[in-house]
TIFI-396964 format. One record per residue (C-alpha): residue number from 1; residue in three letters; x, y, z. Coordinates in Angstrom, 3 decimals. Example, Ala and Ser with C-alpha at 12.3 -4.5 7.8 and 13.67 -1.06 7.14 Angstrom:
# residues 2
MIRO  resi  resn      east     north        up
MIRO     1   ALA    12.300    -4.500     7.800
MIRO     2   SER    13.670    -1.060     7.140
This chain:
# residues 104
MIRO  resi  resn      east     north        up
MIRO     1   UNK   181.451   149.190   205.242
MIRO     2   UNK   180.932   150.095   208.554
MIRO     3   UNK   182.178   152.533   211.815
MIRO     4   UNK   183.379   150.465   214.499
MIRO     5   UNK   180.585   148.776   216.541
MIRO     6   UNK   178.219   149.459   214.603
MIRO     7   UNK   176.069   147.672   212.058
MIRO     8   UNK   177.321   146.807   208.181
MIRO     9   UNK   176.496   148.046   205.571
MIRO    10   UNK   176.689   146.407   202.132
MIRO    11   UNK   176.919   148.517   198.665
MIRO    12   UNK   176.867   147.161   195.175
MIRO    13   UNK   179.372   148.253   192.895
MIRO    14   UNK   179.810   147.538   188.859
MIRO    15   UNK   181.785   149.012   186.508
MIRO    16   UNK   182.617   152.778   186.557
MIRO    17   UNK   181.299   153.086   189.951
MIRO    18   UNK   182.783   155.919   192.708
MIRO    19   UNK   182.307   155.645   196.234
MIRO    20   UNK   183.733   157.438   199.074
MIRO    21   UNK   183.481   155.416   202.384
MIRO    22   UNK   183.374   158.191   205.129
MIRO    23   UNK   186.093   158.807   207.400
MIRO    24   UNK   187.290   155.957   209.609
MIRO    25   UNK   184.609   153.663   208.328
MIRO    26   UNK   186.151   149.926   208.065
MIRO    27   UNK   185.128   148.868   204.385
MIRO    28   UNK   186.414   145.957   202.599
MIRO    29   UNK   186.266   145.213   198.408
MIRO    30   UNK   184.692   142.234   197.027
MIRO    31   UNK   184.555   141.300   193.064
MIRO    32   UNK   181.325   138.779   193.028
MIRO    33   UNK   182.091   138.913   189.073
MIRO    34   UNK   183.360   136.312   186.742
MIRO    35   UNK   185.967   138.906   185.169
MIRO    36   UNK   188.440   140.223   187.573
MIRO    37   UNK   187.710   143.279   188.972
MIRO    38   UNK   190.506   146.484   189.357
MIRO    39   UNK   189.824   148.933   192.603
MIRO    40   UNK   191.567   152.651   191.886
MIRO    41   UNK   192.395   154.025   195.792
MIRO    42   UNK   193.077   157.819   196.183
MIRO    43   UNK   194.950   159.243   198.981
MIRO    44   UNK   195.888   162.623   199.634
MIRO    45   UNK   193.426   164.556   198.189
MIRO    46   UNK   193.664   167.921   197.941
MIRO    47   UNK   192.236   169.455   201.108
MIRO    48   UNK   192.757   165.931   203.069
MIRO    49   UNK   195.791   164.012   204.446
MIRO    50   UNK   196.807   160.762   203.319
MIRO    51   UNK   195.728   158.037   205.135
MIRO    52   UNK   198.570   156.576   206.983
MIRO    53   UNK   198.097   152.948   208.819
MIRO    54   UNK   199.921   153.594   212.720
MIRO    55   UNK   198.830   150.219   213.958
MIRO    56   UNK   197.568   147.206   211.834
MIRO    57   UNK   195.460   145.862   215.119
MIRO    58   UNK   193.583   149.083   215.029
MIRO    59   UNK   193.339   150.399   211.253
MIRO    60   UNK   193.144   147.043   209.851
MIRO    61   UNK   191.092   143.748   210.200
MIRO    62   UNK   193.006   140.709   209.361
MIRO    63   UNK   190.996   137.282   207.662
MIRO    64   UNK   191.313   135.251   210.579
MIRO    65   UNK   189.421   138.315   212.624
MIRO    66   UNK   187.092   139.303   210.010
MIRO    67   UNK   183.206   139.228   211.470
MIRO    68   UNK   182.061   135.583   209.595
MIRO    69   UNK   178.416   138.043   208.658
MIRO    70   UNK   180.716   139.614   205.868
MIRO    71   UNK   182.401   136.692   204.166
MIRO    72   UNK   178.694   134.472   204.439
MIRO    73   UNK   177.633   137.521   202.454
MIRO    74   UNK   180.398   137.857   200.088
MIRO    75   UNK   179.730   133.808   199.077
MIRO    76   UNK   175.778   134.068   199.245
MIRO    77   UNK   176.224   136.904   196.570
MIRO    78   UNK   178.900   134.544   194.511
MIRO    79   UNK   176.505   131.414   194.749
MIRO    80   UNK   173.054   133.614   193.060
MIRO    81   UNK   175.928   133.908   190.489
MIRO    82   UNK   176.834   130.498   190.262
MIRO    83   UNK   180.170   131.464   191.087
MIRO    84   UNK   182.792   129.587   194.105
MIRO    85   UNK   185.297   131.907   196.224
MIRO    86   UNK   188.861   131.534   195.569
MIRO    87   UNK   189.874   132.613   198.839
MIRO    88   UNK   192.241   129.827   200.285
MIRO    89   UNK   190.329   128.788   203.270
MIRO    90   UNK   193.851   128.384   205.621
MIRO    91   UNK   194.056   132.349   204.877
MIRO    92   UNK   191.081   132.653   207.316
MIRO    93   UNK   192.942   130.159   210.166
MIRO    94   UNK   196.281   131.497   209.606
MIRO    95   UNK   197.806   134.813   210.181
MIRO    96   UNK   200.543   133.865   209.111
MIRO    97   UNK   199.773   132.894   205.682
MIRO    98   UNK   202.172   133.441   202.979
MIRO    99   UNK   200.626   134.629   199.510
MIRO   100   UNK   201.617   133.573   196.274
MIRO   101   UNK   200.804   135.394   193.371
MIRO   102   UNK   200.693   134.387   189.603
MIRO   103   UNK   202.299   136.773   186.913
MIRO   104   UNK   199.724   137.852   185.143
């Protein structure tokens, strides 16, 4: 996670973990387990607004404009593991990419 222009900043997570990233901080989730994992977002709490996204080029960083320093991290941390991304490599080329998704 991170505030714009400024530098990263990478936290562990595991299982029953809680973090709040502060406000306007960029952050981004990444499972470097075997199992899947499930993320649990809360908006709205009471005393806050929800968080509402205006513009996607400002409030949101797309794969093909993500800084390369956080996805060599994310697959150094799989590879200690012994573990490959799944991450569809045209996802990072293409903005345009269209998802599929498995039932589960």
């Amino acid at each position: 996670m991170w505030p714009e222009g400024q530098d990263k900043v990478f936290i562990p997570w595991h299982e029953g973990s809680v973090f709040v990233p502060p406000n306007r901080w960029y952050h981004q989730h990444f499972n470097v387990g075997e199992a899947p994992g499930r993320y649990l977002a809360f908006h709205g709490v009471r005393g806050f607004t929800s968080e509402r996204l205006d513009d996607r080029m400002r409030d949101q960083i797309e794969y093909p404009d993500e800084d390369p320093v956080v996805r060599a991290h994310f697959e150094d941390e799989l590879k200690k593991r012994g573990l490959t991304t799944l991450m569809v490599q045209k996802a990072y080329e293409d903005r345009d990419y269209a998802w599929t998704y498995e039932e589960d």
